[in-house]
KEKETOR-191650 format. One line per field, with one value per residue: residue number from 0; residue in one letter; x, y, z of N, C-alpha, C in turn. Coordinates in Angstrom, 2 decimals. Layout:
<rs>
resi	(NUM/...)
resn	(A/...)
n.px	(X/...)
n.py	(Y/...)
n.pz	(Z/...)
ca.px	(X/...)
ca.py	(Y/...)
ca.pz	(Z/...)
c.px	(X/...)
c.py	(Y/...)
c.pz	(Z/...)
</rs>
This chain:
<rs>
resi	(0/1/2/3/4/5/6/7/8/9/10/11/12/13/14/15/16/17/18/19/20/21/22/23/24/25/26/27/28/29/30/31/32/33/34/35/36/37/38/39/40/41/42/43/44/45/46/47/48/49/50/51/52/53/54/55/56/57/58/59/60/61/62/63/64/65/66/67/68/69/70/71/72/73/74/75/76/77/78/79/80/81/82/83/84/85/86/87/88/89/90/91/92/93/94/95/96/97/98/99/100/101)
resn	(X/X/X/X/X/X/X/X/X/X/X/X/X/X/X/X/X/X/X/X/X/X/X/X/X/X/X/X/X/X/X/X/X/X/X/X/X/X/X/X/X/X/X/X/X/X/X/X/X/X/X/X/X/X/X/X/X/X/X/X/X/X/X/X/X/X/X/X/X/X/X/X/X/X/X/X/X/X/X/X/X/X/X/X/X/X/X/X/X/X/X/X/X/X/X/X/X/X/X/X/X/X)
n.px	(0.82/2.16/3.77/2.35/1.72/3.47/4.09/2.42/2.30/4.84/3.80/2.47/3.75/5.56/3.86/2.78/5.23/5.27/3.34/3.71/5.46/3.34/1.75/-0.82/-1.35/-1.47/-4.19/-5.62/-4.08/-1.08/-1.73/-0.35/0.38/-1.31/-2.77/-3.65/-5.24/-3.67/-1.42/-0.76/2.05/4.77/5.22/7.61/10.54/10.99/8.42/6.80/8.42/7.74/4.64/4.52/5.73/4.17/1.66/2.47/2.51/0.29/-1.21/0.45/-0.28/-3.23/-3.07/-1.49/-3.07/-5.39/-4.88/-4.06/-6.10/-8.71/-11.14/-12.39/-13.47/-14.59/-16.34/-16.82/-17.99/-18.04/-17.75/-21.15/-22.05/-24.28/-25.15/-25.82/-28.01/-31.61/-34.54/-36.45/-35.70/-34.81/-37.59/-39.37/-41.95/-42.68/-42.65/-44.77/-46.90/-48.41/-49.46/-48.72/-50.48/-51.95)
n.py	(-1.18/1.11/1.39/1.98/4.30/5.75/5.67/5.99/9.57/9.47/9.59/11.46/14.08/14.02/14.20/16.93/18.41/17.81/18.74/21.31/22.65/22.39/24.52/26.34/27.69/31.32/33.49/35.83/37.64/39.10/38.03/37.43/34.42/31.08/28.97/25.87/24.24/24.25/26.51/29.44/31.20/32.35/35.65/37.88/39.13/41.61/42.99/41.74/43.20/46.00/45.91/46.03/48.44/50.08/49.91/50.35/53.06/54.05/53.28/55.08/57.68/57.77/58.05/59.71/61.92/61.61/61.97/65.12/66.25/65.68/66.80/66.02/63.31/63.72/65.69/69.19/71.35/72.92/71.44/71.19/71.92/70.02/70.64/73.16/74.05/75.04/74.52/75.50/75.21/72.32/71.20/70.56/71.36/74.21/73.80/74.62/74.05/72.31/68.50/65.82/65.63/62.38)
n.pz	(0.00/0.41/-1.61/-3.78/-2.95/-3.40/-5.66/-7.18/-6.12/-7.23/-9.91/-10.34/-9.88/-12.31/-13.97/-13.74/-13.56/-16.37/-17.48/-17.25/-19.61/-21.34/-23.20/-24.86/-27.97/-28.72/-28.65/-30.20/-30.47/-28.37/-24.85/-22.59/-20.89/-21.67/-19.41/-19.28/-16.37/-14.85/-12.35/-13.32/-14.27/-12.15/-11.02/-11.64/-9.94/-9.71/-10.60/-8.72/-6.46/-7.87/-7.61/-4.50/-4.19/-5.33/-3.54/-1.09/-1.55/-2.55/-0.10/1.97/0.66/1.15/4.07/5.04/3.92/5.56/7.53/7.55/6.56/7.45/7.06/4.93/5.87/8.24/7.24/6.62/8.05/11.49/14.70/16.81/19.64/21.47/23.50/23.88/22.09/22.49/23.94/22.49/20.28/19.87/19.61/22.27/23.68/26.39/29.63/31.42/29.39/30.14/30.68/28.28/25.22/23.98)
ca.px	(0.00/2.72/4.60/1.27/0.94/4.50/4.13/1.16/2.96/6.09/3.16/1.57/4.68/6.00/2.93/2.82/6.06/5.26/2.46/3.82/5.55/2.22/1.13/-1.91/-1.45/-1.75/-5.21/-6.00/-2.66/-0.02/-2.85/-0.35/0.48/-2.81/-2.80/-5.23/-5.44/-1.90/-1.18/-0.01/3.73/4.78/5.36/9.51/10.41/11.10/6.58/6.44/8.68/7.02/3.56/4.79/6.13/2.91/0.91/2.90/2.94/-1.24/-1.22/0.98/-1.23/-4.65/-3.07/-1.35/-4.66/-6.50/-4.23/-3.60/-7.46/-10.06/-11.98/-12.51/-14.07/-15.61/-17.10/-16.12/-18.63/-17.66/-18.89/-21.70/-21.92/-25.74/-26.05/-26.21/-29.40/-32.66/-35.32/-37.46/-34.90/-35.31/-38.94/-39.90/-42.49/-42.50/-42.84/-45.65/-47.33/-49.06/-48.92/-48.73/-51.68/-51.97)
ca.py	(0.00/2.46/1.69/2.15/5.71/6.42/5.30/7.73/10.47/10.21/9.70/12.96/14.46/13.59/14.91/17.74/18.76/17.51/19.75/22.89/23.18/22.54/25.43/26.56/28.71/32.18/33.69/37.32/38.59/38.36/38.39/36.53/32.97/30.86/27.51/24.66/23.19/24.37/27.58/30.84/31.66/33.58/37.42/38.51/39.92/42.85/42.77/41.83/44.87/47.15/46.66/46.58/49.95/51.30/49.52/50.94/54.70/54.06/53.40/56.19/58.50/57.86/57.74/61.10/62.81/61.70/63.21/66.01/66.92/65.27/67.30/65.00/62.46/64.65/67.04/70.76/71.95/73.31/70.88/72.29/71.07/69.85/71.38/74.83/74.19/75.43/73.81/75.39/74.46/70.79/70.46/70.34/72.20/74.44/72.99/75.29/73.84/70.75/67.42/65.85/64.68/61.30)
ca.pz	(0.00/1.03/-2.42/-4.32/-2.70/-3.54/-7.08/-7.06/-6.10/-8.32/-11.69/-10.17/-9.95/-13.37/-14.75/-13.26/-14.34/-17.88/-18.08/-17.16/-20.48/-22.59/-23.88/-26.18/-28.87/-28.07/-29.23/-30.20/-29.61/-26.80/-23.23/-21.72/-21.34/-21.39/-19.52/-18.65/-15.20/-14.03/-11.99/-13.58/-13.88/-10.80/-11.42/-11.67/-8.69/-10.60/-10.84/-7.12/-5.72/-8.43/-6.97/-3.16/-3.90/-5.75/-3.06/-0.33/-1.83/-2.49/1.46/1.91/-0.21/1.82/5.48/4.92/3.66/6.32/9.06/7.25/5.92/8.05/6.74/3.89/6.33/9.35/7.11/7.09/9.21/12.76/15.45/18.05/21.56/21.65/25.11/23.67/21.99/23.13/24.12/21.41/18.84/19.95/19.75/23.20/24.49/27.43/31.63/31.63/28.68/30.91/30.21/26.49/24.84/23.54)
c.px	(0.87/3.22/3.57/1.23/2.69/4.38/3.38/1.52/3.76/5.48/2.64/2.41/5.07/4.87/2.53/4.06/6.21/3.95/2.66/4.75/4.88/1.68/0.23/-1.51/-1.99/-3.01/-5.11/-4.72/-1.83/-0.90/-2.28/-0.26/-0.93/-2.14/-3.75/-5.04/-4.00/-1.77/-0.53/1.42/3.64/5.08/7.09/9.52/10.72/8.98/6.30/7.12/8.02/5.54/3.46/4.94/4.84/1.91/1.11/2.68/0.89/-1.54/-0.98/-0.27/-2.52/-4.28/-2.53/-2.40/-5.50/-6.04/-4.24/-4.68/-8.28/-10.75/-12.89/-13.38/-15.05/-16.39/-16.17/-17.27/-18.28/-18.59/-19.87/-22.20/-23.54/-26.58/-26.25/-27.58/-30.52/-33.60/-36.65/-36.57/-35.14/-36.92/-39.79/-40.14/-42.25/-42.84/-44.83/-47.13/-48.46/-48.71/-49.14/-49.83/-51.52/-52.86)
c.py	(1.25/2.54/2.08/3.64/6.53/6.46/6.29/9.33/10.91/10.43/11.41/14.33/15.03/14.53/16.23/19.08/18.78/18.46/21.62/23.56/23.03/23.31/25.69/27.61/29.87/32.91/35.20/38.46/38.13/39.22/37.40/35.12/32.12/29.03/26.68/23.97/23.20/26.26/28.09/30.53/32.42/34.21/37.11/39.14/40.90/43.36/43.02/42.81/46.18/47.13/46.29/48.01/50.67/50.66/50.21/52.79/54.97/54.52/55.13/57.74/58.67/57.97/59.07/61.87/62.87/62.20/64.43/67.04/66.31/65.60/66.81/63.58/63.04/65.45/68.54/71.53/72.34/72.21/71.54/71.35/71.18/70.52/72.74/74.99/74.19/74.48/73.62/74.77/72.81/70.78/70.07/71.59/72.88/73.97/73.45/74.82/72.62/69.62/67.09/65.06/63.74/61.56)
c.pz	(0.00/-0.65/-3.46/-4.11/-3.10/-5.19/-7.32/-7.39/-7.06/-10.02/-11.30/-10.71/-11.52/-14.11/-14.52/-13.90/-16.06/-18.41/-17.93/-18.52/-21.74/-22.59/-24.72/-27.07/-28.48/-29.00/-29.53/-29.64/-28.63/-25.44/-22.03/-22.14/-20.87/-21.04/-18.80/-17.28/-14.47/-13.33/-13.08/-13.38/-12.83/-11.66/-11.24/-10.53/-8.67/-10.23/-9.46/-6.32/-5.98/-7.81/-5.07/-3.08/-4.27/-4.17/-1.28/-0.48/-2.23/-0.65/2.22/1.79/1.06/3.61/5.80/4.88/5.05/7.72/8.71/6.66/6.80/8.07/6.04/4.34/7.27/8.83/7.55/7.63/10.65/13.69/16.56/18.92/21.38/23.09/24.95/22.75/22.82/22.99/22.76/20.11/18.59/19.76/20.80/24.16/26.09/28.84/31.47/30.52/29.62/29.85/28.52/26.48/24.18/21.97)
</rs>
């Protein structure tokens, strides 16, 4: 059983490797390498530093702004302390008024 699951392995293997240089014909132009049932090429690590750095300088971009404008999120309005509104401003009648009708 064990040599059965090894045998397994090394056809998986084998094939595995034997399919990563079958290729399809490229369609409608160059969109890239096109392949069936096998991961993607990795990126160059040329690819993978280039979008750390844009991805980093995106970051950058929006974490700056928002210290630096919060305006942009809070609104530019002045805030007002709710305890300086009046009673008539709120909507609630005067003491003197008696009780509320149903």
């Amino acid at each position: 059983m064990l040599g059965r699951t090894i045998l397994s392995r090394a056809l998986l293997l084998r094939t595995l490797k034997n399919a990563s240089n079958i290729k399809q014909a490229t369609r409608n132009g160059s969109h890239g390498v096109w392949t069936y049932r096998v991961p993607p090429p990795m990126p160059s690590k040329r690819v993978t530093y280039l979008a750390q750095v844009l991805g980093g300088l995106c970051w950058w971009w929006i974490l700056y702004h928002i210290a630096t404008e919060p305006e942009h999120i809070y609104g530019e309005w002045p805030y007002v302390d709710p305890s300086t509104w009046s009673d008539e401003e709120l909507g609630i009648p005067p003491d003197s008024a008696g009780p509320l009708k149903n």
